[in-house]
C-alpha positions as semicolon CSV with decimal commas, in nm:
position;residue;x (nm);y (nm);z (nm)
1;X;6,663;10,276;8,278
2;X;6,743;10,204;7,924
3;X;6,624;10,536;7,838
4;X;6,809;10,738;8,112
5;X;7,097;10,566;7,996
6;X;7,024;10,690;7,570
7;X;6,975;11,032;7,733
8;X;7,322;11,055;7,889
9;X;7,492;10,937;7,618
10;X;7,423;11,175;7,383
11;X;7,502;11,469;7,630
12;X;7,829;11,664;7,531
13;X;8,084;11,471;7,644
14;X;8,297;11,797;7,753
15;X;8,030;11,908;8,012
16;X;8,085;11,805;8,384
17;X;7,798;11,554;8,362
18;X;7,887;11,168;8,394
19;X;7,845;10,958;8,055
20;X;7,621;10,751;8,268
21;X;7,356;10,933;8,477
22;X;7,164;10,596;8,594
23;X;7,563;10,403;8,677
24;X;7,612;10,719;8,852
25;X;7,299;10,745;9,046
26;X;7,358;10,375;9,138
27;X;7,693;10,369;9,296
28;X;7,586;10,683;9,465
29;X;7,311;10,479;9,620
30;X;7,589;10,226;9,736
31;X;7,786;10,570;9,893
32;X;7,474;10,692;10,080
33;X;7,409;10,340;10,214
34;X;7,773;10,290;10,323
35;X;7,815;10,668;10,509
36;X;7,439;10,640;10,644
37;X;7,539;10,335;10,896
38;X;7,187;10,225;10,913
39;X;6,919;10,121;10,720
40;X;6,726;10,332;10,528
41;X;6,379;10,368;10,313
42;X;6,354;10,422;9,962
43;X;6,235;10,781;10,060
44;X;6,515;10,851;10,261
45;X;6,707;10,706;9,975
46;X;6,574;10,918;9,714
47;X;6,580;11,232;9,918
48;X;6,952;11,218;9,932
49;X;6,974;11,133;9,601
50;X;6,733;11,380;9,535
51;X;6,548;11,250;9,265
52;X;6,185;11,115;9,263
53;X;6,111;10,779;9,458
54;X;6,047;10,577;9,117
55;X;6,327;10,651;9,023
56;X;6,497;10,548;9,323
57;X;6,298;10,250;9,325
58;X;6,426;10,134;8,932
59;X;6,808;10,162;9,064
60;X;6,737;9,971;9,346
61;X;6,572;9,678;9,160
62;X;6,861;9,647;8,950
63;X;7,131;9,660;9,259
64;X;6,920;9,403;9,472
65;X;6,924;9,159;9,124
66;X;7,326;9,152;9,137
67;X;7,258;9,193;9,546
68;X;7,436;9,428;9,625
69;X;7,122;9,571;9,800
70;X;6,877;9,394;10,025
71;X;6,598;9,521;10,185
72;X;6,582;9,412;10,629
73;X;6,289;9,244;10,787
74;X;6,121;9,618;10,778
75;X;6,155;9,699;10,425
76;X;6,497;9,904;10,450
77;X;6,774;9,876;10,239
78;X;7,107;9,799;10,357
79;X;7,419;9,675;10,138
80;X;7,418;9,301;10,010
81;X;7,730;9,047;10,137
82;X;7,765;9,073;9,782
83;X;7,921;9,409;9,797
84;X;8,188;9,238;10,035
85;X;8,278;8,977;9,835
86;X;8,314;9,248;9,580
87;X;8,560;9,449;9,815
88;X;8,751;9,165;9,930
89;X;8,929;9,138;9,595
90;X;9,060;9,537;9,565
91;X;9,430;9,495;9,698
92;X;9,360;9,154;9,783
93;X;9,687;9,053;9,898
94;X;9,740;9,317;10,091
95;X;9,439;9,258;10,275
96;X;9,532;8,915;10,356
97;X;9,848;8,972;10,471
98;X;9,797;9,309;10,685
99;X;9,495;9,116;10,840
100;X;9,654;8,881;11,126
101;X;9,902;9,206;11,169
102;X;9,554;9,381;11,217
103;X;9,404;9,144;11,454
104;X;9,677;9,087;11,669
105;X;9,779;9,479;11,749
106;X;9,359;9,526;11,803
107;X;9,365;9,289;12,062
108;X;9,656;9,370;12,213
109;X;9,567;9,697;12,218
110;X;9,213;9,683;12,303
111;X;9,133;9,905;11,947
112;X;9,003;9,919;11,664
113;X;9,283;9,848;11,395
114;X;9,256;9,973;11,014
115;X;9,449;9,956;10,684
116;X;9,413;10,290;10,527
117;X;9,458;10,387;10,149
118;X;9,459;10,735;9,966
119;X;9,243;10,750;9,703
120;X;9,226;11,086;9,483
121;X;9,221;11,358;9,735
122;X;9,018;11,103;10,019
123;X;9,172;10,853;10,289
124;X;8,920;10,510;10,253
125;X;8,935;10,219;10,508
126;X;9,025;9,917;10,297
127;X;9,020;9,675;10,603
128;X;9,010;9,678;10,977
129;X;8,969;9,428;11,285
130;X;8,789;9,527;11,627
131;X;8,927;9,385;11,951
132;X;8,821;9,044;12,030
133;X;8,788;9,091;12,424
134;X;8,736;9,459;12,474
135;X;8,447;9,604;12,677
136;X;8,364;9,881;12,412
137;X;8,526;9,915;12,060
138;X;8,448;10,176;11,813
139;X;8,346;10,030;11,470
140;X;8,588;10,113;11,148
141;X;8,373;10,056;10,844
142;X;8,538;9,930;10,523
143;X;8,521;10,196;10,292
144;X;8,456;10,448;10,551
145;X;8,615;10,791;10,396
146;X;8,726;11,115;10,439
147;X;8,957;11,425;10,337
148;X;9,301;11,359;10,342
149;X;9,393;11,681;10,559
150;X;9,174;11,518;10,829
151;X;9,258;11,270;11,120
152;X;9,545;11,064;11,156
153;X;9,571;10,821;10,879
154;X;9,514;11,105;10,652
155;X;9,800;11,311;10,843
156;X;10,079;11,026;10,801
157;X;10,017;10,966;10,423
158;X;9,995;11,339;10,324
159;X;10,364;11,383;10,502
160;X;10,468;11,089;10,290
161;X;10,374;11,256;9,995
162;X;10,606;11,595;9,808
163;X;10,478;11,885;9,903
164;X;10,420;11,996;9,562
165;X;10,095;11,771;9,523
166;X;9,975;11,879;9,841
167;X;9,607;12,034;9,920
168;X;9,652;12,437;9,833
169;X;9,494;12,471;10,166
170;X;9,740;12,311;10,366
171;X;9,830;12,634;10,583
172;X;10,190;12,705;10,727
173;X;10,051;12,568;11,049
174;X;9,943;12,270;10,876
175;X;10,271;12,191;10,740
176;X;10,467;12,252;11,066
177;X;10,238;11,994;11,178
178;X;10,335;11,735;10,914
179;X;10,672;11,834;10,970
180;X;10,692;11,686;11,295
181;X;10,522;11,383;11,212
182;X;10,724;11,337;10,912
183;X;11,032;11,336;11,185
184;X;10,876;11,111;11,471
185;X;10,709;10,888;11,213
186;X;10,370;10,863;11,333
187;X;10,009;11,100;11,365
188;X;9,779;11,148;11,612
189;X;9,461;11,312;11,597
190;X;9,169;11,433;11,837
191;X;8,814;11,466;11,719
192;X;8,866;11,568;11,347
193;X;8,729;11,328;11,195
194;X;8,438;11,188;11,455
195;X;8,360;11,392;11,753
196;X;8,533;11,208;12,100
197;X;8,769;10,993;11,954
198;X;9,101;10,961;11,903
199;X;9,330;10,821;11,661
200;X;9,698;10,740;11,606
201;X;9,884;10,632;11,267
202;X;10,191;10,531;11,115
203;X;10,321;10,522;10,733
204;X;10,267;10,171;10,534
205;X;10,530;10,159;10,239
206;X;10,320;9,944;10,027
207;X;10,485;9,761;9,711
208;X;10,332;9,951;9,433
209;X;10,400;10,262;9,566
210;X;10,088;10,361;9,677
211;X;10,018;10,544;10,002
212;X;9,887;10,388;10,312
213;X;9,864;10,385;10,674
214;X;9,763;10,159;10,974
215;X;9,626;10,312;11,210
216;X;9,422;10,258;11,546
217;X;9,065;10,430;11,646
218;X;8,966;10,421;11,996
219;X;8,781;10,648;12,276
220;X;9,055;10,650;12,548
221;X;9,363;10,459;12,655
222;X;9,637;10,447;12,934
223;X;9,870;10,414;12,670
224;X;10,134;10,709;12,575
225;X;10,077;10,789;12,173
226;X;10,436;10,671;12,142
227;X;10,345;10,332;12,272
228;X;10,077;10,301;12,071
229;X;10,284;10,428;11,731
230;X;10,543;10,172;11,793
231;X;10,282;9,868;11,823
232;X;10,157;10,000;11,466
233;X;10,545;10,049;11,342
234;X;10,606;9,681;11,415
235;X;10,303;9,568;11,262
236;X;10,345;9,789;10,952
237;X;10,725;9,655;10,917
238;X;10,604;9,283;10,939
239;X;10,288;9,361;10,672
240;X;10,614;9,490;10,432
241;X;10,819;9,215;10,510
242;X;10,535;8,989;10,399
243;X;10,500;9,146;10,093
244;X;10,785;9,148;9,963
245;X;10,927;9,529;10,052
């Protein structure tokens, strides 16, 4: 690993490669792990890396010594509590104050309830609660990502932002579509971002300016959208209250 690391170093520092091919290769392990929702073998693992299985077996040593890996009863590899003690400290106090805001609109709701963040061009989960008493929830992942011009978390926070540092692809029906949620304050979406479910979102002014949502996953509901938009509107109003906005 040493070596791999030498090698990258004394690349040219203006080409598109990362400084660090091996730190590289090793959080993109943690990304593969995280998106693939299940375990996986160090095959599969160095297929999607695609690089050869010694090599994926090196990183993996080193990420199961700070355990942030561990391999299951079978031999897979699945992320290490580590990694979530790791994650509980970005935006920690948001985190623990959206939380009982989170817990209590899931199970009044019967859905899964989320704290979205924008990151670069992407929308990541940074927390979410599933309903306590509900016969079937559908599971929000911490760190779960995707574009920002998909699903509605993503929708809400791109009509909070100018339109100047908007996606170039955001068409003109796009934008009549942020429009109006920009004027009823709150996004819904149907099977953009995972086939058969729905989602609805509302804007999170956070302290430090940066943009957020909460927002609610779920399969089906008797609930109107607007119902369901106003539940996250009080809960987003007492999470800003609590932190000071």
């Amino acid at each position: 690993m040493a070596a791999a690391d030498a090698g990258a170093a004394g690349t040219d520092t203006t080409t598109a490669a990362p400084q660090s091919q091996t730190l590289s290769r090793g959080i993109r392990i943690l990304e593969i792990l995280a998106d693939a929702r299940e375990p996986l073998t160090i095959d599969e693992l160095a297929q999607r890396l695609g690089v050869h299985r010694s090599v994926a077996y090196r990183l993996l040593r080193t990420l199961e010594h700070h355990r942030l890996t561990v391999r299951d009863p079978g031999g897979r590899i699945i992320l290490g509590a580590r990694l979530a003690a790791l994650a509980a400290g970005v935006a920690h106090d948001v985190q623990a104050e959206a939380l009982p805001e989170l817990t209590s609109a899931a199970n009044e709701l019967a859905m899964t309830c989320f704290l979205a963040v924008l990151d670069a061009d992407e929308i990541v989960t940074l927390t979410s609660v599933e309903p306590r008493h509900a016969i079937a929830s559908v599971a929000q992942r911490p760190g779960t990502r995707h574009s920002i011009g998909l699903g509605a978390p993503g929708k809400v926070i791109l009509a909070s932002l100018p339109q100047h540092v908007w996606p170039a692809d955001v068409d003109a029906p796009h934008r009549a579509e942020l429009d109006e949620v920009r004027a009823r304050g709150y996004a819904i979406s149907h099977d953009e971002v995972i086939p058969g479910l729905r989602s609805t979102a509302v804007p999170l002014k956070l302290p430090n300016g940066q943009p957020a949502a909460l927002a609610v996953v779920y399969v089906s509901s008797t609930r109107s959208d607007a119902e369901i938009a106003e539940r996250l509107a009080t809960a987003s109003r007492s999470i800003r209250s609590a932190l000071g906005g």
